[in-house]
C-alpha positions as CSV (number, residue, x, y, z in Angstrom):
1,X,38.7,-35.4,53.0
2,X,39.1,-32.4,51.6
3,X,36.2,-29.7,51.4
4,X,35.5,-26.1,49.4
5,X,36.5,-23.3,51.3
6,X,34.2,-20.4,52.0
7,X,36.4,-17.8,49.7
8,X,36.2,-20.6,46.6
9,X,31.9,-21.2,47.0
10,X,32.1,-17.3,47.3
11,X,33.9,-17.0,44.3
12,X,32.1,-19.7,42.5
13,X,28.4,-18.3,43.4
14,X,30.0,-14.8,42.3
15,X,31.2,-16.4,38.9
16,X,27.5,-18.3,38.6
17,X,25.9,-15.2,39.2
18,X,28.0,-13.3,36.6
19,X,27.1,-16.2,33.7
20,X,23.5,-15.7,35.2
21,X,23.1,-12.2,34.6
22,X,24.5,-12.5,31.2
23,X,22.3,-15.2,29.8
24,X,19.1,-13.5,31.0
25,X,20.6,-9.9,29.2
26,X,21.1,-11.7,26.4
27,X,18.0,-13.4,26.4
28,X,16.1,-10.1,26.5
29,X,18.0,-8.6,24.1
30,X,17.0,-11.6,21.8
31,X,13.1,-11.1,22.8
32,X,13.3,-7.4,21.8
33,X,15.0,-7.8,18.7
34,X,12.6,-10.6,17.8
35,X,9.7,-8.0,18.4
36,X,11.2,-5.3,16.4
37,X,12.0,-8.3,13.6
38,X,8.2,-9.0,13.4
39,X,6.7,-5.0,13.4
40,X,9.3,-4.3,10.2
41,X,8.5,-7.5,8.8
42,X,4.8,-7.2,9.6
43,X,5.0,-3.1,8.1
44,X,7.3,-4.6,4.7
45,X,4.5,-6.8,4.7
46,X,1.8,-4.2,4.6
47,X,3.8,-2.1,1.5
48,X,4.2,-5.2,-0.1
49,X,0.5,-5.6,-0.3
50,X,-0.4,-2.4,-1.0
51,X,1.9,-2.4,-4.4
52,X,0.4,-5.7,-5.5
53,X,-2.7,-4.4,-5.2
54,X,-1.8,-1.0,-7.5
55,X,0.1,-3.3,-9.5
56,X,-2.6,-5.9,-10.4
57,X,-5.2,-2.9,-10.7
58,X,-2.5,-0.8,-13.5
59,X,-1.8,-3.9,-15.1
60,X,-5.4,-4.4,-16.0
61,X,-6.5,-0.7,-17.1
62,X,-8.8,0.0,-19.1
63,X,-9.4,3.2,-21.1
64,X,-12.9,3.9,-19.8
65,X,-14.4,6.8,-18.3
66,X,-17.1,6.5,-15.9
67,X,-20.2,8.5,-14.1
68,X,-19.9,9.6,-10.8
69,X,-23.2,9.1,-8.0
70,X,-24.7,12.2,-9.8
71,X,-24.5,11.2,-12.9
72,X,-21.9,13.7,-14.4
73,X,-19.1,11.9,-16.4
74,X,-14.9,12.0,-15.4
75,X,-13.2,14.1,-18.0
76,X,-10.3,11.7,-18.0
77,X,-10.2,7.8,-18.0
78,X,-7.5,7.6,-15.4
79,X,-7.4,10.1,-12.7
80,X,-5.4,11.0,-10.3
81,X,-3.0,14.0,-9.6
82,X,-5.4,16.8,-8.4
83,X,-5.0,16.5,-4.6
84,X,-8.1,18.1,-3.7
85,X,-8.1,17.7,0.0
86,X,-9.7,14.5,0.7
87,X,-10.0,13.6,-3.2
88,X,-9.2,10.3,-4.9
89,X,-5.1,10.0,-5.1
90,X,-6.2,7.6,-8.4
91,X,-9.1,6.8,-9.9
92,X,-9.3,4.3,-13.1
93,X,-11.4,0.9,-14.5
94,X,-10.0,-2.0,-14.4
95,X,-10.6,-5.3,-16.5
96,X,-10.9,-8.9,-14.7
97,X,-13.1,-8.6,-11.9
98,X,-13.8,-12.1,-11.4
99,X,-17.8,-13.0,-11.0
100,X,-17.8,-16.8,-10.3
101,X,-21.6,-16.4,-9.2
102,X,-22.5,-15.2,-12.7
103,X,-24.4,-12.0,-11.3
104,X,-25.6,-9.3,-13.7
105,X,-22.6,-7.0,-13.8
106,X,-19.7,-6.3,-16.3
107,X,-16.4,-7.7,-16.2
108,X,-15.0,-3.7,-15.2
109,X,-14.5,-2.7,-12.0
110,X,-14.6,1.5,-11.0
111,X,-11.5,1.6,-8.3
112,X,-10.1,4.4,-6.2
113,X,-7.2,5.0,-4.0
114,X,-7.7,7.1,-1.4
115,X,-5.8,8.7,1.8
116,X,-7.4,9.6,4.8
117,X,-6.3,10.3,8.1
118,X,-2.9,8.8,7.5
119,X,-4.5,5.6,5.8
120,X,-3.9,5.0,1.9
121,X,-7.4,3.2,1.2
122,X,-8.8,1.4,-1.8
123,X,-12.4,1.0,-2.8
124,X,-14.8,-0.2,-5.4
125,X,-18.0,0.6,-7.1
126,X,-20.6,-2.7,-7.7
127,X,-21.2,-0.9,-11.2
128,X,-19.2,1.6,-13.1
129,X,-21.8,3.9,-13.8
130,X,-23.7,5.9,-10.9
131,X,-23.1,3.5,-7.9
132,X,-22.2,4.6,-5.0
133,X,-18.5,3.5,-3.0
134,X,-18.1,0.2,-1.2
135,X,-16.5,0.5,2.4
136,X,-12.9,0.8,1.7
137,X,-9.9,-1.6,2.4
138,X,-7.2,-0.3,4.4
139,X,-4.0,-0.8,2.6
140,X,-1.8,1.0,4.3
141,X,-1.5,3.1,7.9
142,X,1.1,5.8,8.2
143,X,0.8,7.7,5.2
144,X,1.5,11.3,5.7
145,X,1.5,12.3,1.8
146,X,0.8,10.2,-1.9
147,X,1.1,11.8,-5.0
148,X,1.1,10.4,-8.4
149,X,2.8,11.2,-11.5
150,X,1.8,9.5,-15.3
151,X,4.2,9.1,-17.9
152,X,2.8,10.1,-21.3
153,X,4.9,10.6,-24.7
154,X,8.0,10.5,-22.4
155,X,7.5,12.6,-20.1
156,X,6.3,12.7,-16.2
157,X,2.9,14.9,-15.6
158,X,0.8,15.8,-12.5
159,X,-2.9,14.9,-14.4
160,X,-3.6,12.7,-17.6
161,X,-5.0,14.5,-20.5
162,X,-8.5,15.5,-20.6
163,X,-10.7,13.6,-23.4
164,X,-12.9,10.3,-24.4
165,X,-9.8,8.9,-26.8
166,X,-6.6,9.8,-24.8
167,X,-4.4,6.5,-24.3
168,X,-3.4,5.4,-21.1
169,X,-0.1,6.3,-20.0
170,X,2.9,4.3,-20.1
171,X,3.6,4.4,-16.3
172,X,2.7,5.9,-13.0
173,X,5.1,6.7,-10.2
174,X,4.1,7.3,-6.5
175,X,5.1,9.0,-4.1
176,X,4.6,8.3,-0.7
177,X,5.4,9.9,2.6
178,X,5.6,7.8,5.6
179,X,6.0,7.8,9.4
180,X,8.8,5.5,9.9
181,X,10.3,4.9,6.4
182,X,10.2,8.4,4.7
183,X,10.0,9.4,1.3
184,X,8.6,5.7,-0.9
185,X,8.8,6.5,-4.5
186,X,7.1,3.3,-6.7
187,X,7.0,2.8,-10.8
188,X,4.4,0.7,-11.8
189,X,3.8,-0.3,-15.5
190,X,0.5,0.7,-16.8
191,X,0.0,-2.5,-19.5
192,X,-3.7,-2.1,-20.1
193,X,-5.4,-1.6,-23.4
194,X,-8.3,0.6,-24.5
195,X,-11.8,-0.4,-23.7
């Protein structure tokens, strides 16, 4: 009977080993790539959000200005553009807030996107007039710079015209700055109508 010789199980555990060490690299290589997959998909995920949220707020716009806690009333019915240092990015009313309680409220809804400390934030008013701001919603972290832009009569401007009849604009772009992706530019349609 014949038998392995030392040299061939050397050889063989040698070979073993080889396939060994290349199945575990691979393996981890697979595991980190699987954990990079899910923080871009989990980040797209957070952008995504954040446009439907603009999106379903422009789509809905209405042409209304509102008071402020003190009372005082906006000059423009959509706001946005000044970037005063820790001021509103965007301010407007927007139609369809849902009330399936039937409280005492309107159908209009004051909103505002914000950016602090690297976090674009959106929050609501329980009334239009006077209230003061609900705790925000964080809808997105790693925002260095936003900036909006309005198209009116064709053209792109910093701030809407001041006024109680100006029309909403047609559009509004913004501009983003983030961490890990860079410069973000969005167009949004603005489709609401006059209040």
């Amino acid at each position: 009977m014949k038998g392995f010789t030392l040299v061939e199980m050397m050889v063989a555990l040698l070979i073993f080993g080889l396939v060994s060490a290349a199945g575990v690299s691979v393996l981890s290589f697979s595991m980190d790539n699987q954990q990079v997959v899910r923080a871009r998909s989990h980040r797209l995920g957070e952008i995504q959000r954040a446009r439907q949220a603009l999106k379903a707020d422009l789509a809905q716009a209405a042409a209304r200005r509102t008071r402020g806690e003190d009372g005082r009333p906006a000059v423009r019915n959509l706001r946005g553009g000044e970037q005063a240092v820790g001021g509103p990015v965007l301010q407007l009313v927007r139609r369809g807030w849902d009330n399936p309680d039937g409280a005492p409220r309107a159908s209009l809804q004051a909103v505002e996107y914000r950016l602090t400390e690297g976090r674009l934030e959106r929050r609501t008013r329980w009334a239009l007039d006077g209230a003061a701001w609900r705790p925000p919603q964080v809808l997105l972290t790693g925002v260095r710079e936003a900036r909006v832009a309005f198209l009116v009569g064709g053209q792109w401007i910093e701030t809407t015209p001041n006024g109680t009849h100006q029309p909403l604009p047609q559009a509004l772009r913004l501009d983003l700055a983030l961490d890990d992706y860079g410069q973000l530019t969005q167009l949004f349609v603005v489709s609401g109508e006059g209040a």
